[in-house]
Structures are given as structure tokens and as C-alpha cells.
BAVONU-473440 format. One record per residue (C-alpha): x, y negated, z. Coordinates in steps of 0.02 Angstrom, whole numbers, plus 50000, padded with zeros to 5 digits. Layout:
REM residues N
rec u = X&v = Y&w = Z
...
//
This chain:
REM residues 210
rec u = 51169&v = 49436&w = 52787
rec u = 51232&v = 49340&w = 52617
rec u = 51328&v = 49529&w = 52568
rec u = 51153&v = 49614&w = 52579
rec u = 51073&v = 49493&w = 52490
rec u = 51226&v = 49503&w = 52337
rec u = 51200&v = 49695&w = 52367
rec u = 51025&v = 49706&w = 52329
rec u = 51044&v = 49584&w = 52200
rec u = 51173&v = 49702&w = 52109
rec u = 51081&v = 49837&w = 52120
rec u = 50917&v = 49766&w = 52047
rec u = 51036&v = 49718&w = 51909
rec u = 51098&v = 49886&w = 51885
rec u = 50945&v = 49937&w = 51900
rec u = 50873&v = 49823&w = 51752
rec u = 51026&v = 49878&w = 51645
rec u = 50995&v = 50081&w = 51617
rec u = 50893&v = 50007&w = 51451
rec u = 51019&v = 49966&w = 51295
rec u = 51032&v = 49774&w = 51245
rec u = 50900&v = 49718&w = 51108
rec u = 50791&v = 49849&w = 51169
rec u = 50640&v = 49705&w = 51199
rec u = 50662&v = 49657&w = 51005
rec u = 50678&v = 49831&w = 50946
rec u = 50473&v = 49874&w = 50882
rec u = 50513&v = 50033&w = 50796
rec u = 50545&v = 49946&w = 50631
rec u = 50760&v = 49914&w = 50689
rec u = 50861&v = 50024&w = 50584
rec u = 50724&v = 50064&w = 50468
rec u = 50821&v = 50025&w = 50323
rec u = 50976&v = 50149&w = 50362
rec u = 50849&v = 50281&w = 50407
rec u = 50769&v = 50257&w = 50224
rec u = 50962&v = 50255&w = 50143
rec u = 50993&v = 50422&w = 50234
rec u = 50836&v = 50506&w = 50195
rec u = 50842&v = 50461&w = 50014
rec u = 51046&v = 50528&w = 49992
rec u = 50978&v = 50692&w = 50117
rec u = 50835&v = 50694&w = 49965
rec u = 50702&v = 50683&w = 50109
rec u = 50628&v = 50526&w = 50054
rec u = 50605&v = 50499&w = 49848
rec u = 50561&v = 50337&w = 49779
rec u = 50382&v = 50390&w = 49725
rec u = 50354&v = 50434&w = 49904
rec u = 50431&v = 50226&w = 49967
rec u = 50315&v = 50177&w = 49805
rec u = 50173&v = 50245&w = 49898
rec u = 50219&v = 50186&w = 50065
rec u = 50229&v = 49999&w = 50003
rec u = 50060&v = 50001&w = 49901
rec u = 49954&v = 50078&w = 50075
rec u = 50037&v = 49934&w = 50138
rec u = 50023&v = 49805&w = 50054
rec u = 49842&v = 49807&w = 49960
rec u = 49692&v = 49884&w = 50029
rec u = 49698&v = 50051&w = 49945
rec u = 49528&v = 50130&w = 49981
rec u = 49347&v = 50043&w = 49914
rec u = 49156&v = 50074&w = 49969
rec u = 48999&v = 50119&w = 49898
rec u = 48818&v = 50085&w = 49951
rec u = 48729&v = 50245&w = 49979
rec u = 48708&v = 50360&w = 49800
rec u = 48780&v = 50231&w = 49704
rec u = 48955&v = 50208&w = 49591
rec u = 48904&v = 50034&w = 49564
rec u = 49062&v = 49914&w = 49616
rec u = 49010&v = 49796&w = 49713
rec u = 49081&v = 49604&w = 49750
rec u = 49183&v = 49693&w = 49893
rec u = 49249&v = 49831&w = 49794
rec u = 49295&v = 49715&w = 49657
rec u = 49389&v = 49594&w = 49742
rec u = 49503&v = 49742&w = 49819
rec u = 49523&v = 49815&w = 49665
rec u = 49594&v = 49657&w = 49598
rec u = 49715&v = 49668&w = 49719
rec u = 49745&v = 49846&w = 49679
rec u = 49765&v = 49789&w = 49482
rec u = 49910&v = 49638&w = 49535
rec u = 50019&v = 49755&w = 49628
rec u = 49989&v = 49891&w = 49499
rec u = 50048&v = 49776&w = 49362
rec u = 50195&v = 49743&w = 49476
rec u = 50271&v = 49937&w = 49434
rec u = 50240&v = 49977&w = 49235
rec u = 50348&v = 50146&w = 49275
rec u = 50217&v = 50201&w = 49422
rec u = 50044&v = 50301&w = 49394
rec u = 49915&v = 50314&w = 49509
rec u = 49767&v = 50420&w = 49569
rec u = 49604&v = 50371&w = 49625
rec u = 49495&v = 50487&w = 49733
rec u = 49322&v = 50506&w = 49745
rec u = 49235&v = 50541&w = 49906
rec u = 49047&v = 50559&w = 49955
rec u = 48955&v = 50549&w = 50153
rec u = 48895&v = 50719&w = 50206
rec u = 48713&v = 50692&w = 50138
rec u = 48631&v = 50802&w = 49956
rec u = 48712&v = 50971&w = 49920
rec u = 48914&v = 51013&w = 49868
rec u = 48890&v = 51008&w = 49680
rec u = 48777&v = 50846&w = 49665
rec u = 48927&v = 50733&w = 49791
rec u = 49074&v = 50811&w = 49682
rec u = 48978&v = 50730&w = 49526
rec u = 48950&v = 50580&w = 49615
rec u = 49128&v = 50571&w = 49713
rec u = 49201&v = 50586&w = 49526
rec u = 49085&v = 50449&w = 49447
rec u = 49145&v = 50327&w = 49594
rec u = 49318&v = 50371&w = 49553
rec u = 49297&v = 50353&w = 49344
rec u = 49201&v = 50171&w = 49390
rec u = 49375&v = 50123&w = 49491
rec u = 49482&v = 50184&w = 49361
rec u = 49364&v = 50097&w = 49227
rec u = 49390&v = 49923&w = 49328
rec u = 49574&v = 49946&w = 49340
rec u = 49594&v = 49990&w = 49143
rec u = 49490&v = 49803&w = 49128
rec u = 49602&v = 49715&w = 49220
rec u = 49739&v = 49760&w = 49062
rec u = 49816&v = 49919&w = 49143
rec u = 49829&v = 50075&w = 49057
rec u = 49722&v = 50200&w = 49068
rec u = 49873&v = 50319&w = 49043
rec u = 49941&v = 50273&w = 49203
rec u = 49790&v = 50293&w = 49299
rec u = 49677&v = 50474&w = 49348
rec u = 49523&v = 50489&w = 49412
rec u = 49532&v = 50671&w = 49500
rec u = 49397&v = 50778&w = 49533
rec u = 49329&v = 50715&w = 49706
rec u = 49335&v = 50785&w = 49849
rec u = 49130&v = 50751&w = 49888
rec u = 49100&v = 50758&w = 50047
rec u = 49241&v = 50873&w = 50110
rec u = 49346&v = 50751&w = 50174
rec u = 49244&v = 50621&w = 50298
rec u = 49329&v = 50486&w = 50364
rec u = 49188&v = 50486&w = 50507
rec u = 49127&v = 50673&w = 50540
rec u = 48924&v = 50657&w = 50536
rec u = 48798&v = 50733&w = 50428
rec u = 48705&v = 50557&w = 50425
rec u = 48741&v = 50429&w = 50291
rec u = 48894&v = 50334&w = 50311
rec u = 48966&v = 50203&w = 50219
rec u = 49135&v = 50234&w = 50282
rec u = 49130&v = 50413&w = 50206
rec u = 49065&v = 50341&w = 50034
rec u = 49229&v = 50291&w = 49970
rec u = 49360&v = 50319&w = 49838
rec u = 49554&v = 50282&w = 49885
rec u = 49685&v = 50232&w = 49746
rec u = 49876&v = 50312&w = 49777
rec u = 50020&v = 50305&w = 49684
rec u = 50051&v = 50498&w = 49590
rec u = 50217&v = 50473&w = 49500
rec u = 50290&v = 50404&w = 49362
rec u = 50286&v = 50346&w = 49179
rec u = 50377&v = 50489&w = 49089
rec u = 50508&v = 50415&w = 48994
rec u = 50461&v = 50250&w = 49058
rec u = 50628&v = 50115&w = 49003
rec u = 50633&v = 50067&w = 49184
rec u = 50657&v = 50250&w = 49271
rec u = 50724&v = 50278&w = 49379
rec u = 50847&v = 50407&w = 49387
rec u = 50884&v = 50353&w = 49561
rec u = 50880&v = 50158&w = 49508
rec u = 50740&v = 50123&w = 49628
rec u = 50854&v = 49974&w = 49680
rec u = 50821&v = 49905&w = 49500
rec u = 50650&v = 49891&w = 49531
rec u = 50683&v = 49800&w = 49702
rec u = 50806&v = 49669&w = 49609
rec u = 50671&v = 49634&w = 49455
rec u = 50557&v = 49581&w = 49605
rec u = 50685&v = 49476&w = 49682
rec u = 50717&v = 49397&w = 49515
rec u = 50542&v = 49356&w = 49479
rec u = 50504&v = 49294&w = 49644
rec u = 50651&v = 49176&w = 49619
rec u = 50579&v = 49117&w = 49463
rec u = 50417&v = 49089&w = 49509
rec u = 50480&v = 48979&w = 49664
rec u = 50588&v = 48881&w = 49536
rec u = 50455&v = 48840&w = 49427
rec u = 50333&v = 48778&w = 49568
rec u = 50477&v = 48663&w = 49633
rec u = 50494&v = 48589&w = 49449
rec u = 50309&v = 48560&w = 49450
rec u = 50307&v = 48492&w = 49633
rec u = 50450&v = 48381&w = 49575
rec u = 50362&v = 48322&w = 49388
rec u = 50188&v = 48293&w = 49510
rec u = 50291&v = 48177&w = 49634
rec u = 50394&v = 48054&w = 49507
rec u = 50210&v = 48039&w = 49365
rec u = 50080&v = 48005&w = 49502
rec u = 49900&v = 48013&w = 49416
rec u = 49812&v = 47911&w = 49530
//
């Protein structure tokens, strides 16, 4: 009876085993970093293309626009702040902002209109101290490209979406493969930024106010 039971058990053990250790921590994301170090020495991943990947990541990169309108509104500007931090973050990157119209008026009027959405982003962007050299508003799309496929309004479909395009020609920072130069500035700033609110933390705590 007790050499069943330590049969079975060894078997639901083997059993549980035919998966490779770690495999429950393991979300898709392990290894990511060798995979990017191959791709970019097999030239199958450049740096304008992990640029591009970290920006759709890491700020909204597509606004909205009440029906036959290019008027920014609260929504749109807050995102595009956001767009204008991490833009200022990468002086050697230029982006591209797309215009894009719902499936309502004819093809000629929503190209107008996809581009004036696009020009208002850029204009908002160039505001916010970034140069308008670094930044294109392309010929829109107009309603060719729905997010949502319907012939009805949609505010989903009334939309432009910001994308990094390249880079600075000449630009002091480029990159001729130093994309880990770029990486290390951020770590560097980051540092300081942490040092100086500890310093101010520590000047707060020994000069009370109240």
C-alpha cells in the first residue's frame, strides 16, 4: 500500500516537472534584454526603432478631437505635456505627428482637417520650448486609417498620434551606435535629481518652519 502511494506520488512529480524551473516567473519579458543585444549586433533592431518602442510606452502617444474641430482640448493638452517632457528627454530624436479624421465629409475636406489637427499638436509641442525642427506634421491620413471601422462619427477615429521619425542630423549626442550614452545620461540625471531631493528632505528636517 505505502509503495503505491510513493509511486503515484513520483509520478505526479514527474509529471509536474516536464515544465523548465522559473517558468511561473517567466511573463514574456525574461531575456528581453539579450534578445534586444542580439538583434541590435544582427542590425535587426536600430536604436530609432527601441526610441520608438519606449515613447508608445511610456507617454500616451495618440490625442482626440471633438467632432470637425483641431481645437486642443484640456485632455489633449495634458497628454501632450507629457509628450513635450519625454521629448525634451532625447534632443538627438525627431518626431512625427499624424493627423487622422472619422469616416464622416468627403476625402479632400478630412485630409485638410487630419493635417490642421496634426499642425495644432505640433504647434503645442513647439510652445512647450521644443523645436519645431525636430518635429513634422505629415500630411494626414483623413479618414483612411480608422481605429474603429464605421461610417458614423467617432471620436476614437478623430485623432492624431505623435512617433518618433529619426534623428537630429549631426546632433553632438549621435549616436553612431552610442545608444548606451543616451541610457547612462538618464541614469546620471536620475541620480542627481534623487540627490538633490534628499539634500532638501535633509535641510526641511534639521530648520523646521513651524
Amino acid at each position: 500500500m505505502h509503495k503505491w502511494f510513493i509511486t503515484l506520488g513520483l509520478s505526479v512529480a514527474v509529471a509536474g516537472c516536464t515544465r523548465e524551473a522559473g517558468f511561473e516567473l517567466d511573463q514574456g519579458t525574461f531575456g528581453n534584454a539579450t534578445l534586444n543585444n542580439v538583434q541590435i549586433m544582427n542590425g535587426e533592431l536600430t536604436y530609432g526603432q527601441i526610441l520608438a518602442q519606449r515613447f508608445a510606452a511610456e507617454v500616451p502617444s495618440q490625442i482626440n478631437f471633438a467632432f470637425d474641430s483641431a481645437q486642443l482640448d484640456a485632455s489633449a493638452q495634458r497628454i501632450l505635456l507629457q509628450q513635450a517632457a519625454w521629448i525634451k528627454q532625447f534632443p538627438e530624436a525627431r518626431f512625427r505627428v499624424y493627423g487622422h479624421t472619422d469616416a464622416v465629409g468627403s476625402a479632400a475636406y478630412n485630409q485638410q482637417l487630419g493635417l490642421r489637427r496634426a499642425n495644432a499638436a505640433v504647434s503645442f509641442l513647439t510652445r512647450q520650448g521644443i523645436s519645431r525642427s525636430r518635429l513634422e506634421a505629415v500630411v494626414s491620413f483623413g479618414k483612411t486609417r480608422p481605429l474603429i471601422a464605421t461610417q458614423n462619427r467617432d471620436r476614437r477615429n478623430r485623432r492624431t498620434v505623435t512617433e518618433v521619425s529619426g534623428f537630429v542630423d549631426r546632433h553632438p549626442n549621435i549616436l553612431d551606435g552610442k545608444y548606451a550614452e543616451v541610457i547612462y545620461r538618464e541614469y546620471v540625471q536620475s541620480a542627481r535629481v534623487e540627490s538633490t531631493l534628499r539634500s532638501e528632505t535633509a535641510v526641511g528636517s534639521t530648520n523646521p518652519t513651524e
